[in-house]
N, C-alpha and C positions, 0 to 999 in steps of 0.2 A: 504493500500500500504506500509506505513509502515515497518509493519512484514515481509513482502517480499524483503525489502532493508537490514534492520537486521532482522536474523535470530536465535534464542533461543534455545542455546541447552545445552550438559549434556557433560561434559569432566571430564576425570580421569588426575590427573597430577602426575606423577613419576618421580623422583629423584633419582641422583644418591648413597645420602646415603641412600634409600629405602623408605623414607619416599614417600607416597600414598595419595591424597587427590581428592575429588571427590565432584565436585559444577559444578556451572550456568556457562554460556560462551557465546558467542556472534560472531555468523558469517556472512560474506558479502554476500548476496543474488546471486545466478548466476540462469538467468534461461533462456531461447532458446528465440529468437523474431522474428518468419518470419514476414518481409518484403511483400507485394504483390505491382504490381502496375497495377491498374487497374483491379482487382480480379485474377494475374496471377503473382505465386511465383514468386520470386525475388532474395532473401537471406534467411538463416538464422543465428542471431548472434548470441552468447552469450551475456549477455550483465549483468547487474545490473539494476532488475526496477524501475519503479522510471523517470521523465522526458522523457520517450519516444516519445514523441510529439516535443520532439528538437533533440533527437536520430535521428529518421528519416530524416527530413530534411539535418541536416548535413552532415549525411550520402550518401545521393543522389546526394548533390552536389560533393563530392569528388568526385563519381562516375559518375559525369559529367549529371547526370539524370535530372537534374532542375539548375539553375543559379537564383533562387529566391523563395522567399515566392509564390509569384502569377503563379507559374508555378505548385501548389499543392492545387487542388481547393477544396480537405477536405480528409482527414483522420480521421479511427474511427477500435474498435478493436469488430465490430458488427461480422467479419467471422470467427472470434477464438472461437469455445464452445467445451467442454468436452464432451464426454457419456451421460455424465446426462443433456445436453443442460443449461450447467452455461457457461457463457462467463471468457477465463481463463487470456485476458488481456497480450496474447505471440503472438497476430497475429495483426499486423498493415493493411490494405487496403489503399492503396493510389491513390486516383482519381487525374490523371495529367490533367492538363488545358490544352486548344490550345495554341498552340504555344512552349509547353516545347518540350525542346528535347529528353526529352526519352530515354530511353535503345536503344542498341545496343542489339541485340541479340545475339552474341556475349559473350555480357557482362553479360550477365545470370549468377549469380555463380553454378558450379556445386555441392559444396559440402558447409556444414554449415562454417562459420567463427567463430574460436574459440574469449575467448576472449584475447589470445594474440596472435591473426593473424587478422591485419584487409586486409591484400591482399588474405588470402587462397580461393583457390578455383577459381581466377583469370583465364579467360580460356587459354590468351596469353600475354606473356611479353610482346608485345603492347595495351594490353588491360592497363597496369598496370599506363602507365606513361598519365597522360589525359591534355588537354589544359585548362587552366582557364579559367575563363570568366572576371576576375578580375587580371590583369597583374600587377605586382608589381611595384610601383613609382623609378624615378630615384634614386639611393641609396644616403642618406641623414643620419642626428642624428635622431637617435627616442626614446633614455632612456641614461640618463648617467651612467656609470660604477656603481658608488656607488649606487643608487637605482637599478641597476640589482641584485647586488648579495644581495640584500635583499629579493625578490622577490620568493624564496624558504621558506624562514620562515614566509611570509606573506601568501603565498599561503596554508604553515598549517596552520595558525589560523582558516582556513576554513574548514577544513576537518575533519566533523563533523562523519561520515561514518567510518572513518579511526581510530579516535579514539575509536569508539566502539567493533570494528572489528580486527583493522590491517592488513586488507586485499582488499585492494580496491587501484588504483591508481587515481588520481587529475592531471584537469586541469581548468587554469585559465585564463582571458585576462585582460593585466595592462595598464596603460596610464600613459603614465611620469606626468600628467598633476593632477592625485589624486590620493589621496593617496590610496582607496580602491578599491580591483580588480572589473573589471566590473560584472563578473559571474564566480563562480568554479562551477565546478560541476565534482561529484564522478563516479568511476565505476572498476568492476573488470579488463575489458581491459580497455590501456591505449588507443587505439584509439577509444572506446566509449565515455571517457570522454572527447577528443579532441572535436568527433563530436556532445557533446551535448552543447558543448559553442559555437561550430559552426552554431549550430540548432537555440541555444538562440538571437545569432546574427542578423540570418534570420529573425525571428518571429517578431524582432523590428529594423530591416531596416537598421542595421548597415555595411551592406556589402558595399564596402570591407573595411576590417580594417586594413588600412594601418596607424595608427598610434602605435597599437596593439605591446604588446608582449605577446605568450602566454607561458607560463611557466607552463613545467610538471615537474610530484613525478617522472617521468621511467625515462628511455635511449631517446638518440636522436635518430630515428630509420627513413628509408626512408618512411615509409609511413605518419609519421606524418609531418616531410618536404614535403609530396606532401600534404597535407591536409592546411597545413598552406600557400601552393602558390595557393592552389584554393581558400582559401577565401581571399586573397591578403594581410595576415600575414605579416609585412615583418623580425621578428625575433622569431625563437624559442627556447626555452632555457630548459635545460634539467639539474637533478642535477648528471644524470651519462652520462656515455661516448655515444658518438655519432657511430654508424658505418662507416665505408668505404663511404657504397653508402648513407647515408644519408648528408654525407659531400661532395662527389660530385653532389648529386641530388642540395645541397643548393648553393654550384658554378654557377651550370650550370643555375637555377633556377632564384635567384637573393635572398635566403631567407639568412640572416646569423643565422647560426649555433653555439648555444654557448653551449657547454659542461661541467660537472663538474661544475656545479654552487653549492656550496656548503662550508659552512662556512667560507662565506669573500669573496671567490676568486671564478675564473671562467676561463673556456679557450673559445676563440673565435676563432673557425674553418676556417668563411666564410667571406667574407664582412664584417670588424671591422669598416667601417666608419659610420654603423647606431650605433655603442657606443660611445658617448660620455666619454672623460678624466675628 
């Protein structure tokens, strides 16, 4: 699996004064991962492999398909094989339990999810915006200032994929309470990474993480504020700019939105009373 997170290859490098040089190089793995549920497509994403066994779940929950580990009574990548009948490790099967809520139909995506679109392919702008199952607590302190804006360079220490590469985005969940993030985890989309700390979450019964801040390498983008109000996040922190509707989804939502985290300083879009001075 490995080899398929980093990838080994051959670059020529050129320079402006002409100078030519040609060596070894190291690239971010991307490669397709449908989704089925219940043996009947789903999605497919791009993704970085590597932990898709927490891809998935996270996943489903944004998309409102499960509200818990026990609404996914196993997963396995038995319906994915090649030509030659090798199993290629791009195809998840997801058997939902009684009682999960399940797709919409609806909610099918029509067309794959790149990896820097986790809404593409959405069929209706009310499909887009989904109810949580985990509503966020009354707004309260949840990180003081000075350990937010650290929470970017902490977040590299971890991002082991990125160093090799430079091509992959990170995400992580922090607790004012230690010092070490709970889980990062890497990917070339930034809402794969989102959804595999979400996954990780799941798997060990941490929903909801209303103590949580998660902090990503991207943009504050809407779909990752909707991501962080369905696992009941209640701050996400981004070290470039936020959009528009990511700064009214975190309004209307109850998430605060902090922008520009980035050497020292930080801007707070949304609900500043979860930063503590």
């Amino acid at each position: 699996m490995v080899s398929r997170i980093v990838v080994p290859t051959r670059v020529r490098k050129l320079s402006a004064d002409g100078e030519e040089l040609t060596g070894p190089d190291k690239l971010a793995g991307e490669e397709p991962l449908e989704i089925r549920l219940n043996g009947e497509q789903f999605t497919v994403t791009m993704r970085t492999p590597g932990h898709d066994f927490e891809l998935v779940p996270g996943y489903l929950l944004s998309e409102a398909v499960v509200r818990q580990m026990d609404h996914i009574a196993g997963m396995d990548y038995s319906s994915g094989v090649d030509q030659d009948g090798h199993r290629t490790y791009n195809v998840i099967d997801v058997r939902l339990a009684p009682g999960a809520p399940g797709p919409k139909r609806v909610a099918a995506r029509n067309v794959y999810t790149s990896s820097s679109c986790g809404v593409c392919g959405t069929s209706s702008m009310e499909e887009i915006v989904k109810p949580s199952s985990y509503p966020l607590p009354p707004v309260r302190p949840v990180m003081g200032a000075e350990r937010l804006v650290r929470l970017p360079d902490e977040l590299r220490d971890h991002q082991k994929v990125f160093d090799a590469t430079g091509g992959v985005h990170a995400a992580g969940l922090f607790l004012a309470s230690t010092q070490e993030p709970l889980v990062v985890r890497e990917d070339v989309g930034r809402h794969n990474a989102v959804d595999k700390v979400i996954g990780w979450a799941m798997h060990h019964d941490k929903l909801p993480l209303n103590d949580c801040v998660l902090q990503v390498s991207a943009r504050a983008s809407f779909e990752l504020v909707s991501k962080a109000a369905m696992a009941g996040i209640p701050v996400l922190s981004a070290v470039s700019a936020p959009s528009a509707l990511a700064v009214k989804h975190g309004r209307e939502h109850g998430v605060t939105v902090v922008g520009f985290n980035r050497r020292g300083t930080c801007n707070v879009y949304t609900h500043p009373e979860r930063i503590r001075e």
